[in-house]
N, C-alpha and C positions, 0 to 999 in steps of 0.2 A: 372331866374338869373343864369349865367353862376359862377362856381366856377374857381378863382386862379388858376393856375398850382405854387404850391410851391415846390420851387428849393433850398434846401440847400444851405447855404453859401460857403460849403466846394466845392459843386458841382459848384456852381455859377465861385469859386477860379481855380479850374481843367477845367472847358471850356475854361476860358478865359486865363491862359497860355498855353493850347493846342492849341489855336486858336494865340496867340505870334509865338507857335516855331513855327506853319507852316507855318507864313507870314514870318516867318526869314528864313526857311528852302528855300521858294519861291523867295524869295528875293536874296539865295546865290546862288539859281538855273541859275537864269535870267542873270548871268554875268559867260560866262563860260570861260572866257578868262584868267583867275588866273593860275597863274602858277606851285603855288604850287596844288593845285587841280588837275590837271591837271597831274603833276607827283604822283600824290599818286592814279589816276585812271589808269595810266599807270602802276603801278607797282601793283596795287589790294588792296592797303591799305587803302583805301577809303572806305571799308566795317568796317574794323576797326575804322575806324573812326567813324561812324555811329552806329558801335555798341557800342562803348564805349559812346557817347553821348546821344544814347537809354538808356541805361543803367543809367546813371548819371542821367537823364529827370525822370525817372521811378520813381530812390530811391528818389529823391527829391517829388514826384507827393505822394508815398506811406508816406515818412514824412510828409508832408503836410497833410493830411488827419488823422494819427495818431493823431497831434498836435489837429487838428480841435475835434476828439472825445474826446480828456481828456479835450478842453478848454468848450465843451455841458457838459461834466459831471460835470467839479467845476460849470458852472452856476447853472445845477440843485440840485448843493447840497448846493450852497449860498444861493437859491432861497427857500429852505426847511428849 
């Protein structure tokens, strides 16, 4: 009998908007025609860009996860 691979919820939560932003990422890729885009790869601010939205992705991804550990611990201390 083959065992489950169990995937945390929190893990289950962090694939599946990883897997959002790249299709959104891929999706603003696919239309290069934008203009503003377009001036902000022209000028280099397009990294900025990208980092600050790294950046924001992150701290949201590491709250996210924070949240998900204190919400296992009040179960397990409801559950006690």
């Amino acid at each position: 009998m083959m065992n489950k691979i169990n995937i945390s919820r929190g893990l289950k939560t962090f694939l599946a908007v990883v897997l959002l932003w790249i299709g959104s990422i891929q999706a603003a890729l696919a239309n290069p025609k934008v203009e503003m885009a377009d001036t902000f790869r022209a000028e280099g601010k397009i990294y900025v860009v990208v980092a600050v939205m790294s950046i924001v992705f992150l701290g949201v991804a590491i709250y996210l996860f924070y949240l998900d550990r204190k919400v296992k611990k009040l179960e397990k201390h409801l559950d006690s």
